[in-house]
C-alpha positions in Angstrom: 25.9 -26.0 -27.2 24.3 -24.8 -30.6 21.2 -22.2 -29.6 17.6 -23.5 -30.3 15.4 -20.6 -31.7 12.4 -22.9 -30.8 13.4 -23.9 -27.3 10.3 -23.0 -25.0 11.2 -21.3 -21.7 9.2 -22.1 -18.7 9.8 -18.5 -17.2 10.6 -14.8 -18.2 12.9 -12.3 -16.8 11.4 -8.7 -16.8 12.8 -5.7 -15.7 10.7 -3.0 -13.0 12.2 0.6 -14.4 11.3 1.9 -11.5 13.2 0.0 -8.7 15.5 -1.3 -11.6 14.8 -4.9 -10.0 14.5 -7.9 -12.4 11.4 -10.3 -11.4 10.9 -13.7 -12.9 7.1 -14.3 -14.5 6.1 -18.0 -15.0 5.2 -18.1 -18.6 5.2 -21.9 -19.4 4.3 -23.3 -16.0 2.3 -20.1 -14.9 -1.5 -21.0 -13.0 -4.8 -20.7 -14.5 -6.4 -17.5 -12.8 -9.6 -19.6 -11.1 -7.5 -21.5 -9.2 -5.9 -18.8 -6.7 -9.6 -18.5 -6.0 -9.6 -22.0 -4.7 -7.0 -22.2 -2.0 -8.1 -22.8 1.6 -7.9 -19.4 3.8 -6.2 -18.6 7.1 -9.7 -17.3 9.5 -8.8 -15.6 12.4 -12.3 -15.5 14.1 -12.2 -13.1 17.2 -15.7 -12.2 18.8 -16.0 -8.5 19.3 -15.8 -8.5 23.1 -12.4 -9.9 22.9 -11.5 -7.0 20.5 -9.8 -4.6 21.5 -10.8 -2.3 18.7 -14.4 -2.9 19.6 -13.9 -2.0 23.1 -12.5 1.7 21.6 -12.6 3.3 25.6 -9.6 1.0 25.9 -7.5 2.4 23.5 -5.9 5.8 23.7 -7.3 9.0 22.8 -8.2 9.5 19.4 -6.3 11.9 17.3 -9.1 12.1 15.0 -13.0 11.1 14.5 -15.0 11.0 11.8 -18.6 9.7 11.7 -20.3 9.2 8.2 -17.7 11.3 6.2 -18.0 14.5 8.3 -14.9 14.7 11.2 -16.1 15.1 14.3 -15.0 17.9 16.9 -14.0 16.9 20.6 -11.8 17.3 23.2 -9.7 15.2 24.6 -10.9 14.6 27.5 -14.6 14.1 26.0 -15.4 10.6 25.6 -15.2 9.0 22.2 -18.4 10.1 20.2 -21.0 6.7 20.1 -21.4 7.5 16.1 -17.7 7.5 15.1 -17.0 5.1 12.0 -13.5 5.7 11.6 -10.7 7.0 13.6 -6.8 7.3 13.8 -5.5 6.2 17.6 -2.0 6.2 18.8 -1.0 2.7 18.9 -0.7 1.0 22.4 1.8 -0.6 22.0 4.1 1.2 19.4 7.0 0.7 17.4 8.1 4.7 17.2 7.6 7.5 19.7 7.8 11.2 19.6 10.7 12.7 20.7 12.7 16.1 20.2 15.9 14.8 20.4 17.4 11.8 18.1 20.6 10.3 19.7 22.6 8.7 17.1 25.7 6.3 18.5 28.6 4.3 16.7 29.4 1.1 18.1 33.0 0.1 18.1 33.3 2.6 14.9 31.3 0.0 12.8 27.5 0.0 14.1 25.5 2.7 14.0 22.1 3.1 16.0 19.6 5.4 17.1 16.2 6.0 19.0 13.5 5.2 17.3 12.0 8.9 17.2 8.7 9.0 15.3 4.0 8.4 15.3 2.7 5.2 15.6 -0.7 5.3 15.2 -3.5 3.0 13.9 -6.9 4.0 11.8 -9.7 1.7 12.8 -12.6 1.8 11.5 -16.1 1.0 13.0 -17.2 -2.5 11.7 -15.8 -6.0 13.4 -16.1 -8.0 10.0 -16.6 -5.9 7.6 -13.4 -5.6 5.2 -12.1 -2.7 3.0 -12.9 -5.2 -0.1 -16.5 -4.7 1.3 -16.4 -1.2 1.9 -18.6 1.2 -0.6 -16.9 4.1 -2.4 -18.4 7.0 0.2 -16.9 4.3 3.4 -13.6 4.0 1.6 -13.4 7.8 0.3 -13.7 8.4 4.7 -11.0 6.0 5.2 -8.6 8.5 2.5 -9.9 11.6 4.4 -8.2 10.0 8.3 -5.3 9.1 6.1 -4.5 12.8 4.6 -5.9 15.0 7.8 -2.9 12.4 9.8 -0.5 12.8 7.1 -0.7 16.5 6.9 -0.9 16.8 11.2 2.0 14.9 11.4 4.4 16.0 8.6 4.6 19.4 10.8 6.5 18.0 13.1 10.8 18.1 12.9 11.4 14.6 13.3 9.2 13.3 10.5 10.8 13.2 7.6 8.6 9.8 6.1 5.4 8.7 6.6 4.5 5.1 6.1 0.6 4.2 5.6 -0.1 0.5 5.0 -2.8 -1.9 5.5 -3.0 -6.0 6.8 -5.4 -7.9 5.8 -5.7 -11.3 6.6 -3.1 -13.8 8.9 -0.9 -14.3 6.5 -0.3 -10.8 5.7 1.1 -10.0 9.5 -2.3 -8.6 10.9 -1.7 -9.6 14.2 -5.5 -8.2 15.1 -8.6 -9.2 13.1 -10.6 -6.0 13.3 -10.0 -4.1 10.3 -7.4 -1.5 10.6 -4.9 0.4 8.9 -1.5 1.6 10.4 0.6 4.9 10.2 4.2 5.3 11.3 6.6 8.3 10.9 10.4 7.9 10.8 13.1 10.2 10.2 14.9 7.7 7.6 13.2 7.2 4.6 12.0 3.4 3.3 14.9 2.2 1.1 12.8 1.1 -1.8 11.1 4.6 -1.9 14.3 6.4 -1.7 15.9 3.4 -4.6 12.7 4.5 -6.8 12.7 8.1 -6.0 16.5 7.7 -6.9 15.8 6.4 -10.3 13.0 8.9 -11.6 15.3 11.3 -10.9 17.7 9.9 -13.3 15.2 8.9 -15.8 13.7 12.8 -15.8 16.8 14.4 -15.9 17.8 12.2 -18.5 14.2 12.2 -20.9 12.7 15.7 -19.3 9.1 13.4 -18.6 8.1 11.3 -15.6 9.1 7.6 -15.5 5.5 6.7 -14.4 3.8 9.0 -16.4 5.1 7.4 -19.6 4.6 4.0 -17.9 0.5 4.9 -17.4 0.4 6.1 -20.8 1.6 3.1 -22.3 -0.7 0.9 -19.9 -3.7 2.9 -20.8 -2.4 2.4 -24.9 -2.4 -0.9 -24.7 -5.0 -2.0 -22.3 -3.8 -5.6 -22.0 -2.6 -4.6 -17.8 -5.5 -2.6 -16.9 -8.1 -3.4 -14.2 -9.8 -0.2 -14.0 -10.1 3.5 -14.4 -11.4 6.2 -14.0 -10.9 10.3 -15.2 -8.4 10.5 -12.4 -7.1 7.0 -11.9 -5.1 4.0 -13.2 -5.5 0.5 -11.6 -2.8 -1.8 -13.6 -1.1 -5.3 -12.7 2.4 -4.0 -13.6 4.4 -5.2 -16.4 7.5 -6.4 -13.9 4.3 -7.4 -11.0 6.5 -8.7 -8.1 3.4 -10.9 -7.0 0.6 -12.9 -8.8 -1.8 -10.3 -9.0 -0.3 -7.6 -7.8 -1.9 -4.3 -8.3 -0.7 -0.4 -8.6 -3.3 2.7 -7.9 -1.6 5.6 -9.6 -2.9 8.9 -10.5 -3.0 10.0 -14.3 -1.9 13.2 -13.9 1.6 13.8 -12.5 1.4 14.4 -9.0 4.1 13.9 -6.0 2.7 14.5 -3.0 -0.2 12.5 -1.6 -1.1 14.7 1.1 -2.0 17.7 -1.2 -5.0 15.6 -3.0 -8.0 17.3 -3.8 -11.5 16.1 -3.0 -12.2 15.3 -6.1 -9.3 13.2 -6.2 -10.1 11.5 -3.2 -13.8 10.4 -4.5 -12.1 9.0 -7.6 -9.3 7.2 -5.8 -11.7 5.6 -3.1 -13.9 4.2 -6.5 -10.2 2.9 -7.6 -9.4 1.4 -4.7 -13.0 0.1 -4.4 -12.5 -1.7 -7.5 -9.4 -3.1 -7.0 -10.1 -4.5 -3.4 -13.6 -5.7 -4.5 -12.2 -7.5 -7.6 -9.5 -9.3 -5.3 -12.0 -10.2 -3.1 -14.3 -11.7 -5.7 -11.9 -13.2 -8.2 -9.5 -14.3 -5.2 -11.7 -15.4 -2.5 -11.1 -12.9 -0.1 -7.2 -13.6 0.2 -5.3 -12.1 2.2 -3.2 -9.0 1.0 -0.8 -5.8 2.4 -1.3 -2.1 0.8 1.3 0.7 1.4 1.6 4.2 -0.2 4.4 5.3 -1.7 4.9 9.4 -1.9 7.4 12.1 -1.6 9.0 12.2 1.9 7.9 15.0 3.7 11.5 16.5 4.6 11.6 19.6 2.7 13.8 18.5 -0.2 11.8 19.0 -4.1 10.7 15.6 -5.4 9.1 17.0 -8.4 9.9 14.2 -10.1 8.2 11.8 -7.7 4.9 10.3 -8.9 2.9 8.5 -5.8 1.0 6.0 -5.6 -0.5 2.7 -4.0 0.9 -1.0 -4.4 -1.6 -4.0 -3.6 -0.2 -7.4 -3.0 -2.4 -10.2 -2.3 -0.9 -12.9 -0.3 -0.9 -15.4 -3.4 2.3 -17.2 -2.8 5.1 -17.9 0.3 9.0 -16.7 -0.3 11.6 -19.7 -0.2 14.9 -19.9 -0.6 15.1 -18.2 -4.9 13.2 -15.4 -3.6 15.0 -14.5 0.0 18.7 -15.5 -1.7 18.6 -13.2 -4.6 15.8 -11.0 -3.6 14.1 -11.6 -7.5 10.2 -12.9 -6.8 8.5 -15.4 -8.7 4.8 -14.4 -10.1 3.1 -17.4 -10.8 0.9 -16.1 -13.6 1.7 -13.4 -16.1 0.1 -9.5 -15.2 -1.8 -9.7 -18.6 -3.7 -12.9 -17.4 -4.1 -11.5 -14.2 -5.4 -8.0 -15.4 -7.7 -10.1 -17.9 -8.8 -12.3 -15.0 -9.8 -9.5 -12.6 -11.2 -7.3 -15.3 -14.5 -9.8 -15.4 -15.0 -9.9 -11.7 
């Protein structure tokens, strides 16, 4: 067949250089921004004496408190301060425990398996309804503090080698408790994409001498046709290869690896970052629902200097089918540039 230099393509393939993945973006048959706004939402309504988080004398021992940005000092076996507004707890009912000892086994010489040794612990904070979207710069900058104090507590310990901090929002992002919460587990494996990425900066710096993301914020912030927001510290960009409709990446400007060494300067200028991004989404999507994770270098003593971390938003704007689960390449049903455009004016 003779090729037609004017045939229009519903779709375009475009390739993520950082988990080498190809995604497909929706060019031709892509959605209008305002109407992701429209679609009916999933409401989980719980009252808060049904909550467990509201009934916090339920839960286990805190690890940590904080009231108002300042932590708070206790013992353990002091009752949980009445003015606490966030805290981390171990979860109840967990997916990791601590132990010293990993047992590793083969079965018949061709499955391997092992406890799960690790933290499970979950960072509530004080408000029933109130949503992270919702939260101001000073209540989300609190919510950064419970993450790093936890991240740098638990890193001490041998068996950690990753730390995984994420966020559910919403019923169709797996939060299987309406109360707003984030969650924090440690394992001894590292996350396969992470290690896939960390993988490939490695090759890209040791190839070029310069930071795979670092060139890839510099470009964005050249450009300006994927930007959301930023700040002196901060980039918030719908990525070029975005792996969902409206995807969004918090990354700092500066090269940095390791989450758990940022400043607090840093912190007060990712929490207006994140503020942004979660307040646009809110607005311009009508509160959808949406997971957050954090990508950084693992904690197990190994240099990752080449590392740059950062956070990945994705709202809950579409459902996986058979394309997506097959062949592991998602579909965005709108192009980042719209989407960046789109959520700029919220």
């Amino acid at each position: 067949m003779a090729k037609d230099s004017k045939l229009k393509f519903p779709s375009e393939l475009r390739f993520d250089l950082a988990s080498k993945d190809w995604v497909v973006i929706a060019t031709g048959r892509a959605r209008r921004p305002e109407t992701f706004k429209k679609e009916r939402r999933k409401i989980e309504k719980v009252s808060k004496k049904d909550c467990p988080f509201c009934q916090i004398n339920t839960q286990e021992k805190p690890t940590i408190v904080f009231s108002k940005g300042k932590k708070i000092t206790f013992k353990s076996q002091d009752k949980v301060p009445s003015n606490w507004t966030t805290m981390s707890v171990p979860n109840k009912y967990p997916a990791f425990i601590p132990n010293s000892r990993i047992d590793k086994h083969i079965e018949g010489g061709l499955y391997e398996k092992m406890n799960a040794v690790g933290f499970h612990e979950v960072v509530i904070t004080r408000d029933h309804n109130k949503q992270m979207s919702q939260f101001s710069v000073s209540q989300i900058k609190e919510v950064i503090d419970v993450y790093q104090e936890r991240y740098l507590g638990l890193m001490k310990e041998k068996f950690v080698n990753y730390i995984s901090i994420f966020h559910n929002h919403g019923v169709e992002s797996g939060a299987s408790i309406a109360h707003p919460h984030s969650q924090i587990i440690t394992t001894p494996l590292i996350d396969t994409d992470l290690k896939k990425a960390i993988r490939n900066s490695k090759k890209y710096f040791r190839a070029h001498k310069k930071c795979l993301y670092c060139l890839m914020g510099e470009w964005e912030r050249k450009t300006k046709k994927r930007v959301v927001f930023e700040n002196k510290d901060f980039l918030v960009i719908c990525p070029f290869a975005s792996k969902m409709a409206f995807e969004v990446i918090i990354s700092p400007k500066k090269h940095l690896s390791y989450f758990e060494r940022i400043t607090e300067k840093e912190k007060q200028q990712l929490a207006e970052a994140f503020q942004k991004a979660l307040s646009k989404l809110y607005k311009g999507l009508n509160d959808p629902a949406y997971n957050f994770y954090l990508h950084t270098a693992p904690c197990d003593g190994r240099n990752y200097d080449h590392y740059h971390w950062h956070w990945t938003i994705l709202p809950k704007t579409s459902t996986w089918a058979g394309f997506e689960i097959g062949t592991r390449m998602e579909i965005s049903t709108i192009e980042p540039e719209k989407a960046a455009d789109y959520l700029r004016k919220q």
